[in-house]
C-alpha positions as CSV (number, residue, x, y, z in Angstrom):
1,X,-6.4,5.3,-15.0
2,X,-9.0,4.8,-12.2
3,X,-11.4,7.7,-13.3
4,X,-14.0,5.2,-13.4
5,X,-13.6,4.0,-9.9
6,X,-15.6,4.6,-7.0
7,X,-13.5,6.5,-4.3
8,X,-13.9,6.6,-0.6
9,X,-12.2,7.4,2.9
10,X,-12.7,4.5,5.8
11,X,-12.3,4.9,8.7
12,X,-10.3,2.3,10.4
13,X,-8.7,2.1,14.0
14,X,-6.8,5.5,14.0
15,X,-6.1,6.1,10.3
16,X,-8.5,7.1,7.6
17,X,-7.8,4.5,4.7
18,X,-8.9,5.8,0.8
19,X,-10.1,3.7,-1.4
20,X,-10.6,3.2,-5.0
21,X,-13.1,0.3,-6.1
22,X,-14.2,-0.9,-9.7
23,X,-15.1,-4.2,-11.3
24,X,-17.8,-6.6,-10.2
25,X,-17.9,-10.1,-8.2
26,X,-16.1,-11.2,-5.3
27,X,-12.9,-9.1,-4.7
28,X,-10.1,-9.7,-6.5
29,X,-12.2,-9.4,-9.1
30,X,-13.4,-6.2,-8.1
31,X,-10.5,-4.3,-7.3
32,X,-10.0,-2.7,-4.1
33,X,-7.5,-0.6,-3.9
34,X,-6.4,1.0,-0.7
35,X,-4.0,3.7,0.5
36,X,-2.1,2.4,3.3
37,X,-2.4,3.9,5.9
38,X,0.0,7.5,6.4
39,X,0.6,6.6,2.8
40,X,-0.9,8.8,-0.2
41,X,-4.4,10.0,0.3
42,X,-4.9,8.0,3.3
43,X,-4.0,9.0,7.1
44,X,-2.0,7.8,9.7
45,X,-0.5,8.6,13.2
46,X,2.5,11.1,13.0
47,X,5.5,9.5,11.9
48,X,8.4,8.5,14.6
49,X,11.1,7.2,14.3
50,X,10.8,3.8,15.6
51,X,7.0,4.0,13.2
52,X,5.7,2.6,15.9
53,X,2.0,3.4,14.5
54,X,3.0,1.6,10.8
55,X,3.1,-2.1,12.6
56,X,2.8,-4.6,10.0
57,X,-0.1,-6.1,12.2
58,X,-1.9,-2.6,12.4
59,X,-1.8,-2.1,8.3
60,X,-3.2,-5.8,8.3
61,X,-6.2,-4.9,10.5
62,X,-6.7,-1.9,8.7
63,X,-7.4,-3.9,5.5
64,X,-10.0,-5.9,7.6
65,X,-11.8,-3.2,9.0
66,X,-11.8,-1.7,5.2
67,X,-13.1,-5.0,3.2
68,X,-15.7,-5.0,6.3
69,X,-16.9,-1.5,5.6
70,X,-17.3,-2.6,2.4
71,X,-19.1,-5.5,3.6
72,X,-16.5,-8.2,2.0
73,X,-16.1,-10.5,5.2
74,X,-13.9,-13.1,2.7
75,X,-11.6,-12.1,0.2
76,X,-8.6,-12.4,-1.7
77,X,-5.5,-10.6,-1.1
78,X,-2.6,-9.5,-4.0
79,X,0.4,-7.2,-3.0
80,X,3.5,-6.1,-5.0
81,X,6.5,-4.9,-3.0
């Protein structure tokens, strides 16, 4: 489904995020497609059982630090839950 995607590890606080990009323009319309982190190919801390290393807040600045790396300083954001 992605083959045609450009795929990539960041590196973002203390998780490794991967990413798959594809498309063209501003994002949104390239896609960016991350791994949260501890989630699928990315990393994380070890779980606990508090997940004290999953805050919302910290899966939030990981997205920054990964649109940055791509340099995207503004961009949009879509979710599904």
């Amino acid at each position: 489904m992605f083959d045609d995607f450009e795929q990539r590890r960041i590196h973002a606080g203390d998780a490794e995020i991967f990413v798959c990009r594809g498309g063209s323009g501003l994002p949104l319309f390239t896609l960016v497609i991350p791994d949260l982190r501890g989630y699928g190919e990315s990393t994380g801390l070890e779980p606990d059982s508090e997940h004290l290393g999953y805050p919302k807040r910290a899966m939030a600045q990981d997205i920054v630090e990964v649109m940055s790396a791509l340099e995207s300083e503004q961009f949009l954001l879509a979710g599904h839950g």
